[in-house]
N, C-alpha and C positions, 0 to 999 in steps of 0.2 A: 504494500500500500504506500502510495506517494505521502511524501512530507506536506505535501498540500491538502490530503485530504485530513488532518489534522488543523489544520489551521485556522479553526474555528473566532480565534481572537477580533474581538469588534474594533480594533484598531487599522484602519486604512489609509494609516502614512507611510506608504511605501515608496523609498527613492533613492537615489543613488550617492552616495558620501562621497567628492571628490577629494574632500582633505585625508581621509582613510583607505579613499582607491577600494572602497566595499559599499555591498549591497546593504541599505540599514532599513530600521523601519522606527519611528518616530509614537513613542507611547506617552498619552495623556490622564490626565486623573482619571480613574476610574475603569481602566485600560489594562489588557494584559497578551502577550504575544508569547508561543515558542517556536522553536522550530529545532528541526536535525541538521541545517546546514550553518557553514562557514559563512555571517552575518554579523553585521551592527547593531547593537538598539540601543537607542536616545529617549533620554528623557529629563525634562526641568524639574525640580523640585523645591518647595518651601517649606511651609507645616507635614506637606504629606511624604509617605515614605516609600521607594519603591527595594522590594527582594528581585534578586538577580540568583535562581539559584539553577545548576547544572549538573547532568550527571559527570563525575569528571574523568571517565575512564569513556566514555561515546562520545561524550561532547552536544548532547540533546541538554537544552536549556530556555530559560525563558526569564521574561522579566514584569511585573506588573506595577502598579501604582496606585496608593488608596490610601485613602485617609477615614481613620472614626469620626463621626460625628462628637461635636464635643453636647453632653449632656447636661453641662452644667455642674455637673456631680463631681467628686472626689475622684481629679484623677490617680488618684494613685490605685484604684482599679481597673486598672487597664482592659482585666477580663469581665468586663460589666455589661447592660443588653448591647452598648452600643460597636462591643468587640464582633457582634455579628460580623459584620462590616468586612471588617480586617478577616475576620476566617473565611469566610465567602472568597474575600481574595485574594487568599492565601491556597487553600481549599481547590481553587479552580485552576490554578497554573500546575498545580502540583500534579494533579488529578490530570489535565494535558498530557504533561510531560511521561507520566507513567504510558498513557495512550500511545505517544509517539514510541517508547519502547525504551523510557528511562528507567535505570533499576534506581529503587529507592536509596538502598547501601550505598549507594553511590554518591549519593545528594551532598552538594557543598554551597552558603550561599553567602550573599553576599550584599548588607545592606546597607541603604543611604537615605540622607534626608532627614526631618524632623527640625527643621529649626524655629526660630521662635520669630516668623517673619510675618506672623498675622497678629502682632500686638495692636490693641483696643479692639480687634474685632470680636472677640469670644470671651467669655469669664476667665477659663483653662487655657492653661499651655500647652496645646491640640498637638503641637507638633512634638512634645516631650512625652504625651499620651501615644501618638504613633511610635517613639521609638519604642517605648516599654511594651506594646504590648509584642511590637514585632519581636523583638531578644527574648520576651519570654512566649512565642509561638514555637520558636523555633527550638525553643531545649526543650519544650514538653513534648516537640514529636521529634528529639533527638535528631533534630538536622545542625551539621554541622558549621558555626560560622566560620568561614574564612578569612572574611574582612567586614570592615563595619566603618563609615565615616557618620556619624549621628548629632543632630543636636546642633549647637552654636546658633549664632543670629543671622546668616546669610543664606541664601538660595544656592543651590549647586544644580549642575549638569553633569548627568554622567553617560560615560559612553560605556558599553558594555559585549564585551565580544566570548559568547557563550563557549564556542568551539574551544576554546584555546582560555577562558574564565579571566582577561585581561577587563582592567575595569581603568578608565582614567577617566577623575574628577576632578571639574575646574570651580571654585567656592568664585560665585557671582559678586563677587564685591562693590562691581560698579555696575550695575540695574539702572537702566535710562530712562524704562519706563516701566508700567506695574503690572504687563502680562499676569504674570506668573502669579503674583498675588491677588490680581482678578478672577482670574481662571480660578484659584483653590478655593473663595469664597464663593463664586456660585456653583465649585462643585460639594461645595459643604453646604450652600443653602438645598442644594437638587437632595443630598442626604437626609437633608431636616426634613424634607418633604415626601420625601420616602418611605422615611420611620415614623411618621405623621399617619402614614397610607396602609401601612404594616407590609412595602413591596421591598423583599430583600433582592428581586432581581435590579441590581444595582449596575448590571454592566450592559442593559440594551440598546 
């Protein structure tokens, strides 16, 4: 069965990297993508946090991007109603990647994001909630971390090349304009609205 017919991911930024001379594909909040071939994948981040995890003996990997809604509540429960979220999209890449013919034993990941770049907009520290809960997703089902940049006050970009588990990340220090933090509030208002509706399908 082709790598394509796997490729269910609701992400369709598919295009060509001339600064990496590869094939990438460009993931947005709420987004998640894998594949079996020798690729790119991009993605911006601020509060939200994206896993990058791979098998690393095939080289089948994926990367997604999601944020909890912040509930207002005590973050220091990370695993609370609103960790749905995060296991959903946790949950579904992983669950891909088994598909494509990833062995689990295998799993290494690798993850980024969580900074504190949505101050006055939420009660919580949304993005110190995404990393807690992702660090502790990932030791409850024993997946191994490789690497981790988490947390701080800036937006980053990361590029991530699954085949081969190379990760480079550049911390956005000078932000021109407020994409990124536009983008993560209405993907947290579209969450409020969600859990509002009781619709966990969060990735259509």
């Amino acid at each position: 069965m082709t790598d394509q017919a796997f490729e269910e991911a609701p992400s369709p930024n598919l295009y060509f990297d001339r600064e990496h001379n590869s094939e990438a594909v460009k993931i947005l909040p709420g987004e998640y993508y894998a594949t079996t071939r020798d690729m790119l994948m991009v993605t911006a981040l601020g509060s939200c946090v994206c896993a990058c995890i791979r098998d690393k003996v095939s080289g089948i990997g994926g990367m997604n991007h999601f944020m909890l809604p912040d509930s207002g509540k005590d973050k220091t429960d990370p695993l609370g109603q609103s960790a749905r979220y995060g296991n959903y999209a946790m949950e579904i890449l992983i669950n891909q990647l088994l598909k494509m013919g990833a062995r689990r034993g295998n799993f290494e990941a690798k993850v980024f994001g969580g900074g504190s770049v949505l101050r006055g907009f939420t009660v919580n520290n949304v993005g110190e909630g995404n990393a807690e809960f992702v660090l502790k997703y990932l030791k409850t089902e024993k997946i191994f971390i490789a690497a981790q940049d988490l947390l701080d006050i800036y937006p980053r970009k990361v590029y991530y090349f699954p085949h081969t588990g190379l990760v480079r990340v550049k911390k956005l220090k000078l932000v021109h304009n407020d994409t990124i933090i536009k983008r993560e509030v209405e993907y947290n208002q579209r969450l409020h609205q969600s859990k509002l509706e009781g619709d966990v399908e969060l990735f259509d």
